[in-house]
C-alpha positions in Angstrom: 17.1 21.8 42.7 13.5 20.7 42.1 12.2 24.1 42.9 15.0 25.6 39.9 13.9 22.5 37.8 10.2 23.3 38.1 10.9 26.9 37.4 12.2 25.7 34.0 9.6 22.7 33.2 6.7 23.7 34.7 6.5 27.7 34.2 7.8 28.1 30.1 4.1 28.2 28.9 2.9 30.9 31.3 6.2 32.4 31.3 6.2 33.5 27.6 3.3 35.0 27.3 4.1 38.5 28.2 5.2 38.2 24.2 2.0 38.7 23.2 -0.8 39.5 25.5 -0.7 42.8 26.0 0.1 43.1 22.3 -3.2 41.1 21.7 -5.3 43.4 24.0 -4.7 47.0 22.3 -3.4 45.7 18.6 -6.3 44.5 17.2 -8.3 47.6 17.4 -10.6 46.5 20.1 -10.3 49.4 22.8 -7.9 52.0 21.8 -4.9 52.6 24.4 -6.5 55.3 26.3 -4.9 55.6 29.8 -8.2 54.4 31.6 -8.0 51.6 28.9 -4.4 50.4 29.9 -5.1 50.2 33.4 -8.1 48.1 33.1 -6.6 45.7 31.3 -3.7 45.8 33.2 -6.1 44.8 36.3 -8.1 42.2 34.5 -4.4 40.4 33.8 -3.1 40.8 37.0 -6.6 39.7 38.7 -6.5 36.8 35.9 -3.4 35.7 37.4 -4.3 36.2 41.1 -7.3 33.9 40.6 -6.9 31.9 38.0 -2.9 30.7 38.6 -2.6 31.6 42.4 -6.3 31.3 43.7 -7.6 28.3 41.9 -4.9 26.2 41.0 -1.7 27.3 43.7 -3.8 26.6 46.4 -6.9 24.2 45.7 -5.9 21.9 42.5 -2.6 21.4 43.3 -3.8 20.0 46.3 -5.9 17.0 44.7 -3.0 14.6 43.7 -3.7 10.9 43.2 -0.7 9.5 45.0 1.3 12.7 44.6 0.6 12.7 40.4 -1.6 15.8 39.0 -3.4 16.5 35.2 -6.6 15.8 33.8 -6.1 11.9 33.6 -5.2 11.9 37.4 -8.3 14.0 38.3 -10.6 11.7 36.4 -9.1 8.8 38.5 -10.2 10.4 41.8 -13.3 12.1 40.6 -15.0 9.2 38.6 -12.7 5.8 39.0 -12.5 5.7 43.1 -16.1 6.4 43.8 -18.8 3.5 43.4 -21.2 5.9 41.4 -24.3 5.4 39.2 -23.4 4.3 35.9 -24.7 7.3 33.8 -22.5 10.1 35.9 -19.5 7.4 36.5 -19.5 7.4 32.4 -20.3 11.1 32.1 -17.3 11.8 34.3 -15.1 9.6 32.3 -15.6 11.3 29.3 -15.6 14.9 30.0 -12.3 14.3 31.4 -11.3 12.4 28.3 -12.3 15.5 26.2 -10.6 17.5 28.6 -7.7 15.5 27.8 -8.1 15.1 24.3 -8.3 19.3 24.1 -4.4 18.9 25.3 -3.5 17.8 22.0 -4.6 21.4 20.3 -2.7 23.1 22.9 0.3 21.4 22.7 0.2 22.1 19.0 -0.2 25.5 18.7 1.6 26.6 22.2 5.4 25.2 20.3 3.8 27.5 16.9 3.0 30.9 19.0 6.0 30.3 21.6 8.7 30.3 19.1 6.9 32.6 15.9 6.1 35.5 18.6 9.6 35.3 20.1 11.3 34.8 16.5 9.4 38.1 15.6 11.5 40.2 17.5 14.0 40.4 14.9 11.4 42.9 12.8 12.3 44.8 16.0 16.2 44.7 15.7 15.4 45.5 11.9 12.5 45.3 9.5 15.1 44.0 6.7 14.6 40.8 8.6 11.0 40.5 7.8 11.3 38.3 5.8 14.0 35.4 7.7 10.5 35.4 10.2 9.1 32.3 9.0 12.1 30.4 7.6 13.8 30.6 11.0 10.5 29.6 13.1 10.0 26.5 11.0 13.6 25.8 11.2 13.7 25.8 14.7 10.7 24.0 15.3 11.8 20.9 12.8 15.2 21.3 14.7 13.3 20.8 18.4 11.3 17.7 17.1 14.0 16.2 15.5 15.7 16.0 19.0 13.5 14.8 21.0 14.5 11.4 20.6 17.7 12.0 22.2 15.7 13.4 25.6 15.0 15.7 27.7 17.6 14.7 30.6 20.1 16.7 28.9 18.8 19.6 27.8 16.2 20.0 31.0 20.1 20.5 32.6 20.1 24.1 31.2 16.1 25.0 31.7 15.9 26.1 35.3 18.9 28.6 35.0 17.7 29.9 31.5 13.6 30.2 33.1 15.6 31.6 36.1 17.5 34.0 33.9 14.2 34.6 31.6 11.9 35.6 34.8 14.7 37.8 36.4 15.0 39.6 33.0 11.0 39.8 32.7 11.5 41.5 36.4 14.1 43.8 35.4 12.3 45.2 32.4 9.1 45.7 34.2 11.1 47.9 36.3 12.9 49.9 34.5 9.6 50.1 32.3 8.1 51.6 35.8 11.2 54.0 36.5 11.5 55.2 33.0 8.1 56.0 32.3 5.1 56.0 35.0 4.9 54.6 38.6 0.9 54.8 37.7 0.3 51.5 36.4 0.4 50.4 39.7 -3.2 51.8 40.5 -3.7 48.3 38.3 -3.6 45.9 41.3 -6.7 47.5 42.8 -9.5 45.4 40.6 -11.7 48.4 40.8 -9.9 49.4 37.3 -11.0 46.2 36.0 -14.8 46.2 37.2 -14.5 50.2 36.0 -13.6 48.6 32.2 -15.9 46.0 32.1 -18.6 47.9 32.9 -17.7 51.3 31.2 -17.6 49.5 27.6 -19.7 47.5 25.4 -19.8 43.7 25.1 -18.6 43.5 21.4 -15.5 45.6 23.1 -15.3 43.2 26.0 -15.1 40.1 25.1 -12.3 40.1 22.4 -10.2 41.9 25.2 -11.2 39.2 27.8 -10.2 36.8 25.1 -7.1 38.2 24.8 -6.4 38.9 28.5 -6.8 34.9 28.7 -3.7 34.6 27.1 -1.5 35.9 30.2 -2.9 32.1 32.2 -2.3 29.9 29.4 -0.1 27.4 30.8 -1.5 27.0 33.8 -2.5 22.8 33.2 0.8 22.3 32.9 1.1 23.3 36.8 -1.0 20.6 37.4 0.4 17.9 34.6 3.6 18.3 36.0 2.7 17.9 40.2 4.2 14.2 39.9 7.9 15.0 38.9 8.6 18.3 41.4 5.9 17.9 44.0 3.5 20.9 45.0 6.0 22.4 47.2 8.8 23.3 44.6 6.4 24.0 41.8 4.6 26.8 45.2 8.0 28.1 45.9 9.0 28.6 42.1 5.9 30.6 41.1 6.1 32.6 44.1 9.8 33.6 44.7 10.4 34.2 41.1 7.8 33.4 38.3 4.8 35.5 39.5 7.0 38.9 40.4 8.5 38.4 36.9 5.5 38.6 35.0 3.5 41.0 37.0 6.4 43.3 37.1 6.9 42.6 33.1 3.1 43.8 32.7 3.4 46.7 35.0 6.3 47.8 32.8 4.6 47.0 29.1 1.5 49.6 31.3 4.1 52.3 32.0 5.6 52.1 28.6 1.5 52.6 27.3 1.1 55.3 29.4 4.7 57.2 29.1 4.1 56.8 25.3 2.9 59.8 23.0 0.0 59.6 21.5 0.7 60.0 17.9 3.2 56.9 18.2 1.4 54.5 20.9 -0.7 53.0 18.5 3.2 51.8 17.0 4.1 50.4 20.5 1.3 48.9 21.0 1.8 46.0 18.2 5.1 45.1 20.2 5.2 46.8 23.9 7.0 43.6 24.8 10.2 44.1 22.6 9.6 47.7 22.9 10.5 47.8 26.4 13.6 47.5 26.5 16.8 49.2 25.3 18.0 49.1 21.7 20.8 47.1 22.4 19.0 44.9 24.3 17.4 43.8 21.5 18.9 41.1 19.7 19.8 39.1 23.6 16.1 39.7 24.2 15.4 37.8 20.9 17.6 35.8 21.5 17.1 34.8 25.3 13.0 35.2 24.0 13.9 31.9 21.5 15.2 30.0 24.4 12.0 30.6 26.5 9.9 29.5 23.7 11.3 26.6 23.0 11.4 25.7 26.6 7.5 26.3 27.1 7.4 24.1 23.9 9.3 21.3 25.0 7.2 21.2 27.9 3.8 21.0 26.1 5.3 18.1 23.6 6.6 16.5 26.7 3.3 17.0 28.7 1.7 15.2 25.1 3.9 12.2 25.1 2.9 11.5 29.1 -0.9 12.0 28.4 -0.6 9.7 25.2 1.4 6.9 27.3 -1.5 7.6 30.6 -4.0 6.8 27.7 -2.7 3.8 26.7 -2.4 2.5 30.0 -6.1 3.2 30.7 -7.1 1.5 27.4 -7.7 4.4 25.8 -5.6 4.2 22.9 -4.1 1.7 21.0 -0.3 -0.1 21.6 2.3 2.6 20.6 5.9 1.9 20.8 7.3 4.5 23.6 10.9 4.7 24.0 12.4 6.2 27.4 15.1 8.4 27.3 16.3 8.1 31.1 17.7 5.7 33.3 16.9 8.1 35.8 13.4 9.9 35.6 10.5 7.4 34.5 8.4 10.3 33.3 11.1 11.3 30.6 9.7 9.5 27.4 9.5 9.3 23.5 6.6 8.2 20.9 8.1 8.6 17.4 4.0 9.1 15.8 3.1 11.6 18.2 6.4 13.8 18.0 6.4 13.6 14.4 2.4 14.2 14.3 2.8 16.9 16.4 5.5 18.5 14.3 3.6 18.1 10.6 0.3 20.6 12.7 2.9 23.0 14.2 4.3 23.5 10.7 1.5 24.0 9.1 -0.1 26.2 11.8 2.9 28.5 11.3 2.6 28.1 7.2 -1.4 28.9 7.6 -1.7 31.8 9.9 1.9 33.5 9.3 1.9 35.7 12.5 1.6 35.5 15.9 -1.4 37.9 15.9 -3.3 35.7 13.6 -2.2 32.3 15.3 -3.3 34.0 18.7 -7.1 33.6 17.5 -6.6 29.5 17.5 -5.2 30.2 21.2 -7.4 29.8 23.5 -10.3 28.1 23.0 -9.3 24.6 24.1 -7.5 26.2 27.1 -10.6 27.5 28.4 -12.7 24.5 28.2 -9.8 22.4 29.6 -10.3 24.6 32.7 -13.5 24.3 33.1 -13.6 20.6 33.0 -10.4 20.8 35.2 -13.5 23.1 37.5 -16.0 20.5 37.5 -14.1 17.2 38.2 -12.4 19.2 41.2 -16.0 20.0 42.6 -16.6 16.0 42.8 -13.2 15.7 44.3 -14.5 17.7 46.9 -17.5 16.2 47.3 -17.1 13.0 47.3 -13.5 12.0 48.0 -12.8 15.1 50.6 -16.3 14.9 52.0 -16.9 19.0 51.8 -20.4 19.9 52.6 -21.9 21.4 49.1 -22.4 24.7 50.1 -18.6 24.4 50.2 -17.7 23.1 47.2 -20.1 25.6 45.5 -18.3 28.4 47.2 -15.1 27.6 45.7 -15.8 26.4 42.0 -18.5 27.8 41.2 -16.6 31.4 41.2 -13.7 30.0 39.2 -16.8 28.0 36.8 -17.8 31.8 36.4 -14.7 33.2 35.4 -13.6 30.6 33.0 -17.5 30.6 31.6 -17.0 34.0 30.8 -13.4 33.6 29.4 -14.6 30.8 27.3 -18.0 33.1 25.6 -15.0 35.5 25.0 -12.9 33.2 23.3 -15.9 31.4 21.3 -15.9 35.0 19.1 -12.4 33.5 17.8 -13.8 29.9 16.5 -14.6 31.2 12.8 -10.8 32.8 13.1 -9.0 29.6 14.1 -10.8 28.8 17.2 -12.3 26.2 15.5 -8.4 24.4 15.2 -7.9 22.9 18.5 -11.9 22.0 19.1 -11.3 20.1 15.5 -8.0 17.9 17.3 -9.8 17.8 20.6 -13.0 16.3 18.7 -10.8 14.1 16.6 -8.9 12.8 20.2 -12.4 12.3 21.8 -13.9 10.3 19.1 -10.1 8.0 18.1 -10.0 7.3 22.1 -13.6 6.4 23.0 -13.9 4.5 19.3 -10.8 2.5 20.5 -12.3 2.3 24.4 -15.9 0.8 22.7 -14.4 -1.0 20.2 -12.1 -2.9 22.8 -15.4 -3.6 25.3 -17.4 -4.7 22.1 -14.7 -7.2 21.0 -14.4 -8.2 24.5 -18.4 -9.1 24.7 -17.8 -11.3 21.3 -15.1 -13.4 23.2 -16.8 -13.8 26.3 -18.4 -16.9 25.4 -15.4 -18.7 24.4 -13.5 -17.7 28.0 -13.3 -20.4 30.4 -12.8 -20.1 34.1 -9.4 -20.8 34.7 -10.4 -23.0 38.0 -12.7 -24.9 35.3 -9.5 -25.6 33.3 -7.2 -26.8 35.9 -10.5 -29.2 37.0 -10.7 -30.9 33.8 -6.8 -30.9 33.0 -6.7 -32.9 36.5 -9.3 -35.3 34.7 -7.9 -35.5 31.2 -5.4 -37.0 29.4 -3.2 -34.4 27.5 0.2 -35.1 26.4 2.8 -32.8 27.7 5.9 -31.8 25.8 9.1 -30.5 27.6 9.8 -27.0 27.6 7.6 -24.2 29.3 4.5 -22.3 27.4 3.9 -18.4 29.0 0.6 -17.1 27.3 -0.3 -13.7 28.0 -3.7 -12.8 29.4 -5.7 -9.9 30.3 -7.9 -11.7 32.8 -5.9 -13.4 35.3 -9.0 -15.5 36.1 -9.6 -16.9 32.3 -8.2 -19.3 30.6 -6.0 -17.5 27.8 -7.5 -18.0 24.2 -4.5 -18.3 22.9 -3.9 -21.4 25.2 -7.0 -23.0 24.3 -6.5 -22.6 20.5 -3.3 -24.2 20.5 -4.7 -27.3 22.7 -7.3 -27.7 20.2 -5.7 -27.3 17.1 -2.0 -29.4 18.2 -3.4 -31.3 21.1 -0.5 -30.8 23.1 0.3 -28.9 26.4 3.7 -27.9 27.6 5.5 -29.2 31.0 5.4 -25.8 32.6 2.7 -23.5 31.7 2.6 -20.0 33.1 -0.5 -17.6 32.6 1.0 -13.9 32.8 -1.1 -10.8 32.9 0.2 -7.2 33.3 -2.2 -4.8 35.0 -2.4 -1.5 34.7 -3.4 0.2 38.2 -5.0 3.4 38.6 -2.0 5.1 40.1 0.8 7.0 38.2 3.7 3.8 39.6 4.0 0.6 41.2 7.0 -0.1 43.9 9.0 -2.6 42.9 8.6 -5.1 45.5 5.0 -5.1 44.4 5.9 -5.2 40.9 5.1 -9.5 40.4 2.8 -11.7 42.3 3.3 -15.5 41.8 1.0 -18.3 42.4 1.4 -21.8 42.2 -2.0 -23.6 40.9 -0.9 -26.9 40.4 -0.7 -29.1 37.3 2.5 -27.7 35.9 0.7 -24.3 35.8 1.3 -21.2 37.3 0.0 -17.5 37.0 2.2 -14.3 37.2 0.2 -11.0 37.6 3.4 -7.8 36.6 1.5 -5.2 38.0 2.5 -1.1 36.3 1.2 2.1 36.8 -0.2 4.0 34.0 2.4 6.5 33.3 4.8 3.4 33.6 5.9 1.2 30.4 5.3 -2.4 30.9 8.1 -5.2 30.4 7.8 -8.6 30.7 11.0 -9.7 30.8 11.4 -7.2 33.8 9.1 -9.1 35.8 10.0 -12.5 34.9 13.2 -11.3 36.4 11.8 -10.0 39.3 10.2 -13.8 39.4 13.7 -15.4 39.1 14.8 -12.9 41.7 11.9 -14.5 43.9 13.2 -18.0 43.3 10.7 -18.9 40.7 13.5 -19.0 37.5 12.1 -19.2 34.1 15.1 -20.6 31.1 13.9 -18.4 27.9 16.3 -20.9 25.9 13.3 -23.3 26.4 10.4 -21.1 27.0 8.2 -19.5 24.1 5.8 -17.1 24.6 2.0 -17.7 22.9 -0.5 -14.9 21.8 -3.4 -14.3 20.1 -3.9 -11.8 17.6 -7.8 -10.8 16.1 -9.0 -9.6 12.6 -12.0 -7.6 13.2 -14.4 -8.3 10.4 -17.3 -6.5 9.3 -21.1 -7.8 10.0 -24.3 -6.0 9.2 -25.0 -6.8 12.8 -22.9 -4.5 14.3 -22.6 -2.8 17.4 -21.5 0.4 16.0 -21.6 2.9 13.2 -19.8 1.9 10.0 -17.9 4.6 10.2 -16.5 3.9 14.0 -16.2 0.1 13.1 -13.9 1.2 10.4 -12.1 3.6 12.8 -11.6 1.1 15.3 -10.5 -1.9 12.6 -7.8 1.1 11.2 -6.8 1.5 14.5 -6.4 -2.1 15.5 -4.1 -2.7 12.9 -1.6 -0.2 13.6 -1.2 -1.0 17.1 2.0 -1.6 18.1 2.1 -5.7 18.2 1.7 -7.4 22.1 5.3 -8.4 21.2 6.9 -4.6 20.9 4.3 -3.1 23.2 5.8 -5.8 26.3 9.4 -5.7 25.1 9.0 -9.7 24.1 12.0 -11.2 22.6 11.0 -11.6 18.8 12.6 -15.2 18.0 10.6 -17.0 21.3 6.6 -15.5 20.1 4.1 -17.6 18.3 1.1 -15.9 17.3 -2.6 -17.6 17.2 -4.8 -15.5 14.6 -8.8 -15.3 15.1 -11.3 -13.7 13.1 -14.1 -11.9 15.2 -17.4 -10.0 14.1 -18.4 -6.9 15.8 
């Protein structure tokens, strides 16, 4: 079962892209579909796929889980966060993989735009009268997958596997028949001396557009690794060999053999849809059909994969409070963020509205997939070095070839930029600079309060010494530091001069792995005076709940009556000062940003009617 559910999760992205690929390659006009021509491309996809999907990320990344959870976020948490480093390459580290991250973003906008508008095309296929229903159909069922999302993925991830399952076997079938019907010769492909013969038998101007295009057959691949934590490395291995890796190969052999079996005075015709045109007529509208399902699978999975990497970001202070709703009792990694979903569906709209096609949407395609790998390269050479301990003559051996490979993908790629390439390094831009505002911002403002913390050991000494009237009931102010006194406690003994019977300092922590067990979930300690500190500890792809661990406290014997507790916070203004420690601009980023986060109160699930809020202005 996990194996049939990462076949439908996992493998949508990569397995959808035999829609357009080889259409990209010989439709554009950049090598004409000469026999020589269609088998070196056919061996620079199939190679692609050896190395890229099989070599690089089968059977070395998928290997570098942090506590069995995979993606970019993970690999910065073993490559720069577990290693005492020097400061300068502990930060560079850090933010590479945030751009890395950040690049996501573009991907997962524009895969749910190309998925669904190349499969939808079809239907010129089944008849060119439906030209026209193209785009009203694509956008309709691209406002109909947002719109759903709330409800979760539990239910319809139910009918994924068999419908990937049923996709790769169809993929298979094709390829075959493509191979029976019209030449056995593209399989001369999987020697990669057809590939070297191509690459150096043309000009660069004619190479790199075709590499660029060829990229498209391992897009998906990140989503291999993004989702290691919810099937495990085994099923996702099993899945891409028994099934999704024979599908597309023999798909491609197939689209070859229909190139090659196909006259000359029509080929150039097949060529701008070799997918649809491999198989029967009346396989057509099923094909479109089943085609749609696919896409929107390999969608769901990028808008899915977008949700966790948002949530992973907030956890690692990142990003700013959103509200994230889960859909399932079941599965902690199924989730919602209204803002995202609904961001997310506003671009994919008007992706669709701007570039029309497929074709044209394909030159925004690519660009942040490429750099993503190669930052996904170099963090997994520091994995190797410094966490496995590999000597560096090893570690060179095995990234630098992959480093190589995507270097040369990415120059090939860079020709799209002016196209729509520059689309997804404008999100992944806009991602880097909103997180690392919102990660400076947050260390600044902490600087400015740092000399009104007090030690929380200094405040239990003098509350030993002092005379402060106590009131019944019990006070729980949250706190970041466990080790500080909270502001928000000190500003309401200032201000009313009181302090409560019971007083209980509770901070949530956010550890660098993906989940906390739930017997480690609250820690308790008594420190005398009526006081007493809770640490909930969560994992950063988990959503933390304060009433969950005051339960698990109650649990532990410690009970807490909410009928007579309330719960104290503090809230800051940023304000602007000429004497600040960042651009204008940035400040007023940051200040934006810190307004619309989701209140303390929403963010830990407080109960509204038992929160008092303590305001402060602060100067950055």
């Amino acid at each position: 079962m996990l194996t049939l559910g990462a076949l439908g999760v996992v493998f949508g992205d990569i397995g959808t892209s035999p829609l357009y690929t080889m259409k990209e390659c010989f439709s554009a006009n950049h090598v004409d579909p000469l026999p020589g021509n269609i088998l070196g491309v056919l061996s620079l996809i199939i190679w692609s796929i050896i190395l890229i999907v099989m070599g690089k990320y089968m059977f070395f990344v998928l290997r570098a889980d942090h506590k069995g959870e995979g993606g970019i976020m993970a690999l910065v948490s073993l490559a720069a966060l577990q290693k005492k480093r020097t400061s300068r390459l502990h930060v560079l580290l850090i933010l590479t993989g945030v751009f890395g991250a950040a690049l996501l973003y573009g991907d997962g906008m524009i895969t749910p735009a190309i998925s669904v508008l190349s499969a939808v095309e079809g239907l010129k296929e089944v008849d060119p009268e439906f030209s026209g229903w193209v785009l009203p159909i694509t956008l309709s069922i691209l406002v109909a997958l947002f719109a759903v999302q709330r409800i979760g993925t539990g239910g319809m991830g139910k009918i994924f596997g068999p419908v990937m399952l049923l996709w790769f076997f169809t993929l298979g079938l094709l390829g075959l028949r493509g191979l029976f019907v019209y030449s056995w010769q593209p399989l001369l492909a999987l020697s990669p001396h057809y590939g070297i013969a191509f690459l150096l038998s043309h000009p660069w101007h004619q190479i790199l557009p075709v590499l660029g295009a060829v990229l498209l057959s391992v897009t998906g691949v990140e989503a291999l690794y993004a989702d290691l934590g919810h099937f495990g490395r085994k099923p996702i291995q099993r899945a891409w060999y028994l099934c999704a890796m024979p599908g597309l190969l023999l798909n491609y052999l197939g689209q070859g053999a229909l190139l090659l079996g196909t006259p000359a005075e029509s080929i150039a015709a097949t060529a701008q849809q070799p997918f649809f045109k491999l198989a029967p007529a009346s396989w057509m509208l099923p094909m479109v059909v089943l085609a749609t399902l696919a896409a929107v699978i390999a969608s769901q999975a990028l808008i899915t994969g977008t949700y966790s990497l948002t949530m992973q970001a907030v956890q690692m202070g990142f990003f700013p409070r959103l509200k994230i709703l889960h859909t399932s009792r079941h599965q902690r990694g199924q989730i919602y963020m209204a803002p995202v979903n609904w961001f997310l569906m506003v671009c994919c709209i008007g992706l669709v509205l701007a570039f029309q096609s497929s074709g044209r949407l394909a030159a925004a395609y690519g660009v942040a997939i490429t750099m993503t790998m190669l930052v996904t390269t170099l963090l997994f050479f520091f994995v190797l070095k410094d966490v496995w301990k590999r000597p560096l003559w090893q570690c060179l051996a095995i990234c630098a070839p992959f480093f190589l490979i995507e270097s040369t993908f990415f120059i090939s790629n860079a020709l799209k930029i002016p196209r729509g390439g520059w689309f997804p390094i404008v999100i992944g831009l806009l991602g880097f600079t909103l997180m690392t505002t919102w990660r400076k911002g947050r260390q600044i403002l902490f600087r400015r309060l740092q000399p009104s913390f007090l030690p929380l050991a200094d405040f239990l000494s003098s509350l030993a010494h002092g005379k402060i009237h106590r009131v019944p009931g019990t006070a729980i102010f949250m706190s970041g530091n466990p080790d500080v006194t909270p502001l928000a406690l000190l500003h309401n003994l200032k201000h009313n001069k009181v302090l409560h019977q019971r007083v209980i300092i509770l901070s949530i922590l956010t550890e660098d792995t993906a989940y906390v067990d739930a017997a480690e979930r609250a820690e308790i300690k008594d420190l005398g005076q009526g006081v007493y500190r809770v640490i909930g500890r969560y994992g950063y792809m988990e959503s933390p709940k304060v009433m969950e661990v005051l339960q698990v406290c109650q649990q532990a014997g410690f009970s807490c009556d909410m009928a007579d507790s309330t719960f104290f916070l503090s809230r800051e203004t940023i304000v602007h000062t000429r004497k600040s420690a960042m651009p204008l601009w940035r400040e007023k980023i940051f200040a934006l940003l810190n307004r619309n986060a989701l209140p303390a109160t929403a963010f830990f699930q407080l109960p509204p009617n038992r929160v008092v809020e303590l305001g402060m202005q602060i100067e950055i």
